[in-house]
C-alpha positions as CSV (number, residue, x, y, z in Angstrom):
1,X,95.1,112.4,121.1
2,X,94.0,114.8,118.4
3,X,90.4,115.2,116.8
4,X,89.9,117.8,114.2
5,X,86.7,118.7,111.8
6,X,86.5,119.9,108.5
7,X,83.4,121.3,107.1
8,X,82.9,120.6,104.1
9,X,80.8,122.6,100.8
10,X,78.2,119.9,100.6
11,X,77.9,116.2,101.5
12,X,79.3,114.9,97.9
13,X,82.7,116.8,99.0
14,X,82.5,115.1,102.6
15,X,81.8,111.8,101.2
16,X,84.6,112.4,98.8
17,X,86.7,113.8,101.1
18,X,86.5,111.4,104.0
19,X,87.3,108.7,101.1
20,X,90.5,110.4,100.3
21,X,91.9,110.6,104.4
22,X,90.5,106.6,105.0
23,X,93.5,105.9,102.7
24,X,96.5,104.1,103.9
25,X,98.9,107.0,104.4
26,X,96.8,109.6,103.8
27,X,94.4,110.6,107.2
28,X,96.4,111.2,110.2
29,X,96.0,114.1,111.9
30,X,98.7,116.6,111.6
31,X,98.6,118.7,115.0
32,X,101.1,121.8,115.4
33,X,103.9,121.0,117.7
34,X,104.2,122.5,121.5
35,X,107.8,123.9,120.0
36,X,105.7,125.8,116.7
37,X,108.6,123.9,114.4
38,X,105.8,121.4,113.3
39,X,104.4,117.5,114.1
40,X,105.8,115.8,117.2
41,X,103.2,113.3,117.9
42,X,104.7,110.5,116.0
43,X,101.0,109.0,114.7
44,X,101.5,106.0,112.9
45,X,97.8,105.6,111.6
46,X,96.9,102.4,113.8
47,X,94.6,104.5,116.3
48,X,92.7,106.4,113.6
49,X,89.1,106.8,112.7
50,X,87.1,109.0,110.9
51,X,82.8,109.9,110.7
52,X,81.1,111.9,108.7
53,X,77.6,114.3,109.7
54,X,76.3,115.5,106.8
55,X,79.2,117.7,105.4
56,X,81.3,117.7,108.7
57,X,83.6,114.9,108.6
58,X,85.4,114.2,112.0
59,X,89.1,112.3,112.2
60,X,90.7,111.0,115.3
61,X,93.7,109.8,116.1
62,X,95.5,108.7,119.1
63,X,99.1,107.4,119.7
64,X,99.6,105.0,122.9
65,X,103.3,105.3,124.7
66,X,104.4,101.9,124.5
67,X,103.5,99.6,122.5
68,X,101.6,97.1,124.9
69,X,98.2,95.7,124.0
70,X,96.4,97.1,126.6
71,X,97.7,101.0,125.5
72,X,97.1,100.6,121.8
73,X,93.7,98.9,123.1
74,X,92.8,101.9,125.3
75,X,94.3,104.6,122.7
76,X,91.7,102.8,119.9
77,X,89.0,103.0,122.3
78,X,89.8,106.9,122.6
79,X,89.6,107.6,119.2
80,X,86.0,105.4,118.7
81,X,84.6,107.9,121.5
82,X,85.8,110.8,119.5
83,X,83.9,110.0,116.6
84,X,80.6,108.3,117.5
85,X,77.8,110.2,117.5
């Protein structure tokens, strides 16, 4: 699992912002590789969610091993903890 925050200028720019990464393609979170040679999670975008705090917008991600319900259920559930309030 990886959670990040970006603060942002001013809310308009978080708002903004957070619209951009909410995209289809566009929000995962890009976490440097144990190796330093770059990403090795594999995120696919289906455990993601993002929340915004003024001008601090907060994204989450999580990638299950396997591809059983119960780990993508738990994995989702990881990544709505990371980003409530």
């Amino acid at each position: 699992m990886a959670v990040t925050s970006v603060d942002m200028p001013d809310i308009d720019l978080a708002v903004r912002y957070q619209e951009l990464i909410d995209g289809k393609g566009t929000g995962t979170v890009r976490p440097l590789a144990r190796d330093g040679r770059g990403d090795d999670t594999g995120f696919d975008g289906v455990a993601y969610e993002s929340a915004r705090e003024g001008s601090t917008v907060v994204i989450s991600q999580a990638e299950p091993i396997g591809r059983v319900g119960r780990a993508l259920d738990l994995a989702e559930d990881a990544v709505n903890a990371a980003t409530s309030g």
